[in-house]
N, C-alpha and C positions, 0 to 999 in steps of 0.2 A: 451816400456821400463818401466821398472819396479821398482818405488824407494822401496832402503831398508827400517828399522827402524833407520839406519844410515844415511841412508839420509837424512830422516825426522828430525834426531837429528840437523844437520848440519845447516838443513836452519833457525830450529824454535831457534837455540841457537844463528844466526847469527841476527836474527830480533829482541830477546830479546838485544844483545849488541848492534844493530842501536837506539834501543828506549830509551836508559839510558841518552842518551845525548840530546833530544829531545820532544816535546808534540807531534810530527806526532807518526801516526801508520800506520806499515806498514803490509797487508795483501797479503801473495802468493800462489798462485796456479797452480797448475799445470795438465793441461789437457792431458789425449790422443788423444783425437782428437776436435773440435770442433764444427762440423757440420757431416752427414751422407751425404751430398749433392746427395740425391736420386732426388731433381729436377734437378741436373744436367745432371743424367745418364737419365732420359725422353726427357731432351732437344737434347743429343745427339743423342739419338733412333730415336725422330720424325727425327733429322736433317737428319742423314743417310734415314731414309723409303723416305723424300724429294730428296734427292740426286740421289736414286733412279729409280725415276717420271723422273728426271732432263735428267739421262742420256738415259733412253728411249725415253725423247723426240729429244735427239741431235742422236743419234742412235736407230730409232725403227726399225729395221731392227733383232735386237737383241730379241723381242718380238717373232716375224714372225722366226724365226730361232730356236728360243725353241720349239716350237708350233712342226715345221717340225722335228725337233730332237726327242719329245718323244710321239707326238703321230701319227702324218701323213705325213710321208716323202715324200709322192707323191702327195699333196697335193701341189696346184698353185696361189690360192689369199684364204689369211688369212682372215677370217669376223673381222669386227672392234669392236664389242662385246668380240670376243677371245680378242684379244689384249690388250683391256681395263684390262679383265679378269685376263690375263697372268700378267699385269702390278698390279693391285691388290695384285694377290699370291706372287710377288716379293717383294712389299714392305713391306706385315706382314710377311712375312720370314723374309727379312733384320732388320724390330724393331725386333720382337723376340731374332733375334739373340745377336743382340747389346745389348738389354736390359738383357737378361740374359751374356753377359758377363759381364756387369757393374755392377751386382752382387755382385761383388768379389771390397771387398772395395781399396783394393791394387788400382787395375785399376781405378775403379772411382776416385779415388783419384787423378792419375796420368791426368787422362785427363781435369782434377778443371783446369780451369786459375786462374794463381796466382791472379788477383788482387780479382777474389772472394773468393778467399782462406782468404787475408787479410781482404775484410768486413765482411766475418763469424767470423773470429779470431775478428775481433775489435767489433762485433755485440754481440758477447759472454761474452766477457772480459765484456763491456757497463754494461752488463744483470746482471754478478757476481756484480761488483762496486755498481752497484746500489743496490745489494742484503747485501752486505755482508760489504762495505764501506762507501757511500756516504751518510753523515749526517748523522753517527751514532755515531760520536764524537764531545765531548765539543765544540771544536775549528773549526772545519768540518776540519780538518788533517790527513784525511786516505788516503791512499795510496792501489793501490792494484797492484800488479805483477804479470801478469799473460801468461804462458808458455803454448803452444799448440802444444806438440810434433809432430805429423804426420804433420802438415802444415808449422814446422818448422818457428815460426812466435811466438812473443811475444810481448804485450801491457805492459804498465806503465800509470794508469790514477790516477791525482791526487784531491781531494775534491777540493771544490770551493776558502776556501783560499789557499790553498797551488798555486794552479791553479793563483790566482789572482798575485802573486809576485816571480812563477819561470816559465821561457822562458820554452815551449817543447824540445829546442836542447841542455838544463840543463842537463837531462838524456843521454844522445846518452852515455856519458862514463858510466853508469851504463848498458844500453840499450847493447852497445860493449862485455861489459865483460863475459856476461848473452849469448849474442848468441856464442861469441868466445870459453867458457867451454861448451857449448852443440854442438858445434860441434864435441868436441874432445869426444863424449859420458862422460863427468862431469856434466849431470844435476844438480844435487846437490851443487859442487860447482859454476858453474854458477849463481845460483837462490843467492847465499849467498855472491860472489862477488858484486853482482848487488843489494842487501837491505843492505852491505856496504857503496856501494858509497851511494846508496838514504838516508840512515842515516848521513852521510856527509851533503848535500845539505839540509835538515830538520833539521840538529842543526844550522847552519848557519840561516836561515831565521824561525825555529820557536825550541830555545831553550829550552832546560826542567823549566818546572818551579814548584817551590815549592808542588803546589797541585795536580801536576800530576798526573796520574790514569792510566793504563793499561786500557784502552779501548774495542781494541780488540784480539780475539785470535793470538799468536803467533806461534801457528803451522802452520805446511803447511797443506794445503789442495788438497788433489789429487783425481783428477775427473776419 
């Protein structure tokens, strides 16, 4: 999905009006994807080439039956070297094949179990905050929001004071709003509903004050 210039207008005009009323800074971004999870598509290949092995050994009859199928049909006890053999060529057929379908990021993707979907999404997001938010303000008040479209999955992690004096289930109505508009394909506004509320909950517990400073950038960031 593809944000416009209007997009980008939307979110980074919605973080400048969260910031007026508060010293927190909030940073967003927005990824395509966050991980290629290419050790997944190996763990599936070896798992299938295993499965394999598995069902020759509950049916090796199946071995002894190929064997007689393409090359000796009058053929009365299999050597246990073929079989071995036979059972070899089967299972780097079946990686092969798996592995080149997994190729195709669509499928990889689809066969990710969610919850490693979620530590690559929260593994990423960790890697941006520490990059781009944490302790890189006065206050340590950065904020960072971050969207990972293909895994349908988004993080909110807050610096250490912020962290110190708001509950994790503070956010769920910002967290709500943010997946509710990208369901409906509203990226944009999602991402701007959702550094609303967080601009909410950062004047409440860390009001603008006199000296304040724009910290960090207020555009979005799309990966």
């Amino acid at each position: 999905m593809h944000l416009t210039e209007q997009d980008h207008a939307v979110v980074t005009e919605a973080v400048a009006a969260a910031e007026r009323n508060t010293d927190g800074e909030i940073v967003t971004v927005v990824a395509g994807q966050s991980d290629s999870y290419l050790d997944v598509a190996m763990h599936w290949a070896v798992l299938a080439m295993l499965l394999v092995l598995a069902l020759l050994s509950v049916w090796p009859g199946i071995a002894a039956a190929l064997y007689e199928r393409v090359f000796d049909p009058w053929t009365q006890v299999v050597h246990p070297s073929v079989l071995l053999l036979i059972a070899l060529v089967l299972q780097v057929l079946v990686f092969l094949v798996v592995r080149l379908l997994l190729t195709l990021p669509q499928v990889r993707l689809a066969v990710t179990p969610g919850a490693t979907k979620t530590r690559r999404v929260r593994r990423r997001a960790m890697g941006l905050f520490r990059t781009a938010a944490e302790k890189r303000t006065r206050g340590r008040t950065g904020v960072l929001l971050y969207l990972s479209l293909a895994e349908h999955r988004a993080e909110l992690i807050a610096d250490e004071a912020i962290h110190a004096k708001v509950a994790p289930e503070v956010w769920g109505e910002a967290m709500a709003a943010l997946v509710g508009a990208v369901r409906e394909g509203r990226v944009a506004d999602g991402m701007a509903q959702a550094v609303a509320q967080v601009g909410v909950v950062l004047a409440e517990h860390f009001p603008r004050s006199a000296d304040d400073v724009n910290e960090l950038p207020d555009r979005l960031i799309e990966l």
